[in-house]
C-alpha positions in Angstrom: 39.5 -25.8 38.6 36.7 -26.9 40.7 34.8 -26.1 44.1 34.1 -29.1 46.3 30.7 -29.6 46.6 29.5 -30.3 50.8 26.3 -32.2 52.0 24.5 -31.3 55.3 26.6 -29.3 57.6 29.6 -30.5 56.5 31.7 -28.1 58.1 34.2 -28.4 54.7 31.1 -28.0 52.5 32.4 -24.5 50.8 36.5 -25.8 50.3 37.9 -25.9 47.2 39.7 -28.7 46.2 41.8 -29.7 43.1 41.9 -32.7 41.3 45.6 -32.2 41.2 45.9 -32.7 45.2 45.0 -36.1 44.7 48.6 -36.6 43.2 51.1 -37.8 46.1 53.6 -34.5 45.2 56.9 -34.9 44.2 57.7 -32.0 45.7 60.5 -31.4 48.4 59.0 -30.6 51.7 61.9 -30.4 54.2 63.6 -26.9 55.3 67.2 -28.5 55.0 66.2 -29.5 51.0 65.3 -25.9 50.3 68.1 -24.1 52.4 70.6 -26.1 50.4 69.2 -25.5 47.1 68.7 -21.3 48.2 72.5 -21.0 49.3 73.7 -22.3 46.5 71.1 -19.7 44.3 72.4 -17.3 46.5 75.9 -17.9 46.1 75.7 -18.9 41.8 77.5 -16.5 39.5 74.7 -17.0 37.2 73.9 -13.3 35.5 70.5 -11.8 36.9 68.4 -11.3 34.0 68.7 -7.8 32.6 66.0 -5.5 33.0 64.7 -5.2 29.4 62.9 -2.2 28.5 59.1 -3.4 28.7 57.2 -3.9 25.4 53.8 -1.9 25.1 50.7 -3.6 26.9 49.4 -5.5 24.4 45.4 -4.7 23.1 42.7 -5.8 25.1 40.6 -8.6 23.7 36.7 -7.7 23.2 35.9 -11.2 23.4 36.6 -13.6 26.0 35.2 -17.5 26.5 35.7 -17.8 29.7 36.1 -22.4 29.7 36.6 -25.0 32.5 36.9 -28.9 32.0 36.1 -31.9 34.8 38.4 -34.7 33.8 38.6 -38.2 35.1 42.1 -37.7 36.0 45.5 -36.1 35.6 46.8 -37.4 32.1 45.2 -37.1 28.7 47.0 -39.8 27.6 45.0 -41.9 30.0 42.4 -40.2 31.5 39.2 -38.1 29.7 37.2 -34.9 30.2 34.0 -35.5 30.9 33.2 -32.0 30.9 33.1 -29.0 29.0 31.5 -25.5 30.4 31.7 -22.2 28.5 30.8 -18.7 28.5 31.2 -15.9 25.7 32.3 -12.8 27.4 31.9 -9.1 25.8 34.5 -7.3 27.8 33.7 -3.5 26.4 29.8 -4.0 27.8 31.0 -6.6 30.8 28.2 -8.8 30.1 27.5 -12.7 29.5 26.3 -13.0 26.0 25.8 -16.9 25.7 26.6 -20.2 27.8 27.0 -23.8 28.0 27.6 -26.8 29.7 27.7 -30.6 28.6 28.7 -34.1 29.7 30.9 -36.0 27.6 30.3 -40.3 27.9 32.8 -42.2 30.2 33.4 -45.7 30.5 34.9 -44.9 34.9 35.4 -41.9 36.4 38.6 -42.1 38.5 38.0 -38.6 39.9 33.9 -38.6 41.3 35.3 -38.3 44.0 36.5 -35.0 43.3 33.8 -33.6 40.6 31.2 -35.8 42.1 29.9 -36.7 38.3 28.9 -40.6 38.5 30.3 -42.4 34.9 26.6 -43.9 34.0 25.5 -40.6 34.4 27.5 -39.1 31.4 26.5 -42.4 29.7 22.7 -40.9 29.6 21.1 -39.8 26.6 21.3 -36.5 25.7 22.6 -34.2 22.4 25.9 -33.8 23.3 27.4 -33.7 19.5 24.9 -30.8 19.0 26.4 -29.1 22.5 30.2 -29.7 21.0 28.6 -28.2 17.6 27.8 -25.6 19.7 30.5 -24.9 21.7 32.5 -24.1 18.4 30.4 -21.7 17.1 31.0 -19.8 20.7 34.7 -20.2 20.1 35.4 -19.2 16.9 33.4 -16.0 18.0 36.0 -15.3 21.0 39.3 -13.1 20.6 41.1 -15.8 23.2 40.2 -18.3 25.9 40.3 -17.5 29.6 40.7 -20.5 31.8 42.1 -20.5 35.8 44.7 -22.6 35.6 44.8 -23.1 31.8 48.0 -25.2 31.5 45.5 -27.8 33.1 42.5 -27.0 31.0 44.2 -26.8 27.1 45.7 -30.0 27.2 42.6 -31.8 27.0 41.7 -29.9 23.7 42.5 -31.8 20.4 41.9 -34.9 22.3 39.2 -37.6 22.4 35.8 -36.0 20.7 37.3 -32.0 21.8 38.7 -29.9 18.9 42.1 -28.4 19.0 42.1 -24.7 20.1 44.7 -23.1 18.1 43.1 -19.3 19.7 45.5 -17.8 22.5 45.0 -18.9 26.2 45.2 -16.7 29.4 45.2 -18.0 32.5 43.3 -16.1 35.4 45.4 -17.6 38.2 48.8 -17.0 36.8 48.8 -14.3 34.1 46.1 -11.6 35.3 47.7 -9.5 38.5 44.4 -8.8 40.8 44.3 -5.6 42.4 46.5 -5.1 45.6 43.2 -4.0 47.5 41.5 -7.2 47.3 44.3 -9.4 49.0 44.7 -12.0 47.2 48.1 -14.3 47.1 49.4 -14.6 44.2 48.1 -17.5 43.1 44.1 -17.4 44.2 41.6 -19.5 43.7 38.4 -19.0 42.5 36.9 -19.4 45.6 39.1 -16.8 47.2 38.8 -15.0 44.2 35.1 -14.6 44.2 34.9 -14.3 47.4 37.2 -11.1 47.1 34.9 -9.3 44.6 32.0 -10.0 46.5 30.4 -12.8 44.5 28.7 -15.5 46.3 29.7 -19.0 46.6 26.9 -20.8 46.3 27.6 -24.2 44.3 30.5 -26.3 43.6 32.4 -27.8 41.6 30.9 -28.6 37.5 32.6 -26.8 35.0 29.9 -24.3 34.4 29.8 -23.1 37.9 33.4 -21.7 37.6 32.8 -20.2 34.5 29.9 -18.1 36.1 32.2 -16.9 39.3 35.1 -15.8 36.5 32.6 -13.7 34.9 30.8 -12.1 37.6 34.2 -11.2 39.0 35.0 -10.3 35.5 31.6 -7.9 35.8 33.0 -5.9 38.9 36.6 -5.1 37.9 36.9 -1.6 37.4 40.2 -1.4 34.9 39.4 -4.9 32.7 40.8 -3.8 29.9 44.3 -2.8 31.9 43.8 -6.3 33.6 43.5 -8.2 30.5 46.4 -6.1 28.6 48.5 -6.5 31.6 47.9 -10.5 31.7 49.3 -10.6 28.1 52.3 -9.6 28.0 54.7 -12.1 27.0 56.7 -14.2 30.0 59.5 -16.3 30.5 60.1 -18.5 33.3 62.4 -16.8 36.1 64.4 -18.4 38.9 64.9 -16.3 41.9 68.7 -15.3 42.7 68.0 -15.2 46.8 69.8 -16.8 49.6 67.8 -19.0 51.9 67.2 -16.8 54.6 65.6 -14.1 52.2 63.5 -17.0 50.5 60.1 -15.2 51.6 60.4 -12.6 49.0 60.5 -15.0 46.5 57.4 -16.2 47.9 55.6 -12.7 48.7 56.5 -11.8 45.0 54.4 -15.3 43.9 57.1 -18.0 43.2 57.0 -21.6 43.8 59.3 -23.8 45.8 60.3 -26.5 43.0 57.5 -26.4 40.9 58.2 -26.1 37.9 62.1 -26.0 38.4 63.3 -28.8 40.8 64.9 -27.2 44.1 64.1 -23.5 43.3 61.6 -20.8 43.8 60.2 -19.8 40.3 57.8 -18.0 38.2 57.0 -17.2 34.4 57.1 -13.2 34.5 56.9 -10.2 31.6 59.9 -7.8 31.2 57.9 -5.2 33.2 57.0 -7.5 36.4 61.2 -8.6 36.4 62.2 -4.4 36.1 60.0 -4.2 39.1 61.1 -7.1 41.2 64.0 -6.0 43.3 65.7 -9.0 43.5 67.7 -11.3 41.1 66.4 -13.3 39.0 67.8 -15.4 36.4 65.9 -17.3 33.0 65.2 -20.9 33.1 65.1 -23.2 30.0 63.3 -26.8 31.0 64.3 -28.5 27.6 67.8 -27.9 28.3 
């Protein structure tokens, strides 16, 4: 998750931009593509999924580390982080009780571009084996990671120099459900997100600077411990049971066109979020 990082008067200087948008997307963008695949969602026999009595909200963590990465590209298999920036969160006093940040050394950076971090630079020496050492002891102190966009962010750890994290992730884009007040799509950025708790954007992009908008926002929200209860219960992944002509409700309620079922609008969803929905829905297996 980064900012993009402007020069001058660059009118674009405060825009965030993903490293992800650099990937041409596979995604269908024509109306006739997606009004074939919603009639024939709206017209499957395909169960809805049954409203299952929802689970209790599950205990709020007292300890969050709040983590971003900047990678050189899309793929671990190929690509590296180059990055690593970390906060330990106390969520009962709302306050940032240590931090870091720390390059990682790179042969090429594919993305600069994007995270405007030059590969000799990373190649300069500095103690970042003691920084990894340290990072550790900051994790092993946390109840669970927080990340925006943490599908993105976990697959980095357990390779190249970063340790596997084997402590539960949550994901401040996708599983935590911000306040109806503040606006937000469903989705939000951290830009928007900051901006909609009244934090200032002032820097972009480097993993640290993320970290510091998550918390501050983190500092203002009245009912965190709700939030973060909320934002784990368990989910599934959900396609919605609408014809093409109601296909914005999928999208109001926060579902994607094809992504990450091909030719539908879906979304990963807890029992209680699917009792709620007031539409159809149906569960979605990927491996199948």
């Amino acid at each position: 998750m980064e900012l993009e990082s402007g020069r001058g008067d660059d009118p674009t200087r405060w825009q965030q931009t993903s490293l992800l948008s650099l990937v041409a997307s596979p995604l269908l963008s024509t109306d006739a593509a997606e009004q074939g695949a919603g009639e024939r969602a709206g017209k499957a026999k395909a169960p809805a999924a049954s409203a299952a009595i929802p689970d209790p909200q599950p205990q709020p963590p007292e300890r969050l580390l709040i983590l971003d990465t900047e990678t050189t590209g899309l793929d671990p298999l190929r690509h590296q982080c180059i990055e690593v920036g970390a906060l330990l969160f106390d969520v009962p006093q709302r306050a940032v009780l240590s931090q870091i940040s720390f390059l990682l050394p790179c042969q090429s950076n594919e993305a600069e571009a994007v995270n405007g971090i030059a590969a000799a630079v990373t190649r300069l020496s500095q103690p970042w084996p003691q920084a990894l050492a340290y990072f550790e002891t900051l994790l092993a102190d946390a109840d669970l990671v927080l990340a925006h966009n943490a599908g993105f962010d976990r697959q980095w750890f357990g390779h190249g120099h970063l340790p596997a994290i084997a402590k539960p992730w949550l994901c401040s884009m996708e599983d935590l459900r911000w306040p109806a007040e503040r606006n937000l799509r469903a989705n939000p950025s951290v830009r928007d997100l900051a901006l909609a708790y009244g934090v200032p954007v002032w820097a972009a992009h480097r993993a640290l600077t993320d970290c510091i908008y998550l918390a501050q926002v983190l500092e203002r929200c009245e009912d965190l411990e709700g939030l973060l209860s909320t934002g784990l219960e368990p989910r599934q992944l959900y396609r919605a049971r609408l014809p093409y002509e109601e296909r914005h409700r999928a999208r109001q309620a926060g579902f994607r066109w094809n992504d990450p079922v091909p030719k539908a609008w879906s979304r990963r969803l807890s029992a209680r979020e699917v009792a709620g929905l007031g539409f159809p829905v149906s569960l979605e297996d990927l491996t199948a």
